[in-house]
N, C-alpha and C positions, 0 to 999 in steps of 0.2 A: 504494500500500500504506500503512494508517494504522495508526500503532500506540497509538491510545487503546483503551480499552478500551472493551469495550460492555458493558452490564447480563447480558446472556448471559455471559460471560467472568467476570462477578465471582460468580455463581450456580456457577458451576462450581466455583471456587477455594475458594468456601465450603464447598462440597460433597465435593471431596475433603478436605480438612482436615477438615471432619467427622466424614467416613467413617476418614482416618485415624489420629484423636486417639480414635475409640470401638471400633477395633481395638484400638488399643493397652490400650484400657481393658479391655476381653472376655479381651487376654491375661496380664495382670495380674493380673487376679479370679480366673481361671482355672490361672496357674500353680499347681503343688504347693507347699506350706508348706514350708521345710524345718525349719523347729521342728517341736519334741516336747514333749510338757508335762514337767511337773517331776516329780521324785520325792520332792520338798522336804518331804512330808509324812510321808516315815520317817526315823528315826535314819539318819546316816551311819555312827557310833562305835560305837554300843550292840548288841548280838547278843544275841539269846534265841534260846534252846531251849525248843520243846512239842510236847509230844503229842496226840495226839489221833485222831480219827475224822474222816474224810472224808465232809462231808455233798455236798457238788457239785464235779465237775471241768468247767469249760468252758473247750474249745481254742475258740476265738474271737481275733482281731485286736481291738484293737492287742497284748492282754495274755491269757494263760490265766489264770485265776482257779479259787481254789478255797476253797473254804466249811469249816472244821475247826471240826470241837465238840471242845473243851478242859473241862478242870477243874483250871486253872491254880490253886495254893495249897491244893489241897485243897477248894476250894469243892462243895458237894454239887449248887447247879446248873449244869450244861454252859452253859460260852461259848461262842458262834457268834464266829469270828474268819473275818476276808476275807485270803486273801493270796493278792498278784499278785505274777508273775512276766515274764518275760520274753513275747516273742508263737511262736506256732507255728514259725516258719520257724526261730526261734534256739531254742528248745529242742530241734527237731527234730534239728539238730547236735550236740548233749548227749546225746543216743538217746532223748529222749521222744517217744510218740505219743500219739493219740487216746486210747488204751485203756490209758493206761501206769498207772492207776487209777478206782477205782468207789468209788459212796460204797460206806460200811461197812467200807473196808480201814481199818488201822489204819497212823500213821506220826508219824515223830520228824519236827521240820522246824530247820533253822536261820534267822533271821530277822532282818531288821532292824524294830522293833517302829514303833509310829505313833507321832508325837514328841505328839501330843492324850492320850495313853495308850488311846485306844480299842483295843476288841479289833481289831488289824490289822496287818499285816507284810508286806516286800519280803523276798522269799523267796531264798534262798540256796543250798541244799543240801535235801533229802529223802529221809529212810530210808525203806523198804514193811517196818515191824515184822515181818510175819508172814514176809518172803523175804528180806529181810536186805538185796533191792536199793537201790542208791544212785543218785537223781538227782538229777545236778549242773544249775543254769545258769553263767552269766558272772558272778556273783558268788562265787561255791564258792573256796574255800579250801582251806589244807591243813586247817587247825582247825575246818572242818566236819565234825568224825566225830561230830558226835550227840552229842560225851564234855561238852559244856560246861554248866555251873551253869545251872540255870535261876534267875533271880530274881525 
C-alpha cells in the first residue's frame, strides 16, 4: 500500500475545492440582503400638512406610493408631489387596502417633506376629506389630526 499521491488524487482535491469554494460563492450571491435602503432623503424633524387630490395610488412592494396634486401657498398651478409610505403587508395592518383610495378623492396628508425641498414626503397619517376617514401607518402620531400649520 503507497501513500504518494498520484496525478489522479490531486485532480480530484482540486476539484472538490472547486466545486466547494463556488458553492459557497452561489450561496453568498444568493443569500437575501438584509438591508433596506434609506429614508435619509426626508426630514426626520420637520412635519407638513397638505392637501390635495389624489392623482395615482399604487399598492406595489417595496413601498405604496401615491401621486397628490397640491396648490401649496396659494400657487395657481397644481404640484405633483410623490409620497411613499410604508409596503402593502404593513399598511394592511393599519386597515389599508387596494381600494382604500382612487385618484380624484380629495385628502389632508401628514408628512415628513424631502430634505432637496422637492415636491415629496414620507407619509405619516391620511385624512379621505370627503368621509372624514383616517389612515394611519407606523409613523402616525397623536398630532397627526390634520390640525397642524402648514408652512
Amino acid at each position: 500500500m503507497s501513500f504518494m499521491r498520484t496525478r489522479t488524487d490531486s485532480r480530484r482535491w482540486r476539484f472538490a475545492l472547486s466545486a466547494a469554494l463556488l458553492s459557497a460563492a452561489t450561496l453568498l450571491i444568493a443569500s437575501p440582503a438584509p438591508a433596506h435602503h434609506s429614508f435619509a432623503a426626508y426630514e426626520d424633524i420637520r412635519i407638513r400638512t397638505l392637501e390635495g387630490t389624489v392623482k395615482t395610488f399604487k399598492w406595489t412592494n417595496p413601498h405604496a406610493m401615491l401621486t397628490v396634486l397640491t396648490q401649496p401657498d396659494g400657487r395657481s398651478q397644481p404640484q405633483e408631489w410623490t409620497v411613499v409610505t410604508s409596503g402593502p403587508a404593513i399598511l394592511a395592518r393599519f386597515g389599508w387596502r387596494r381600494n382604500s383610495m382612487k385618484p380624484g378623492d380629495r385628502i389632508r396628508m401628514v408628512c415628513n417633506p424631502r430634505r432637496d425641498g422637492s415636491p415629496g414626503c414620507r407619509l405619516h397619517t391620511l385624512v379621505m376629506l370627503d368621509t372624514g376617514q383616517t389612515l394611519k401607518t407606523k409613523l402616525s402620531t397623536a398630532t397627526d389630526d390634520g390640525a397642524l400649520v402648514t408652512w
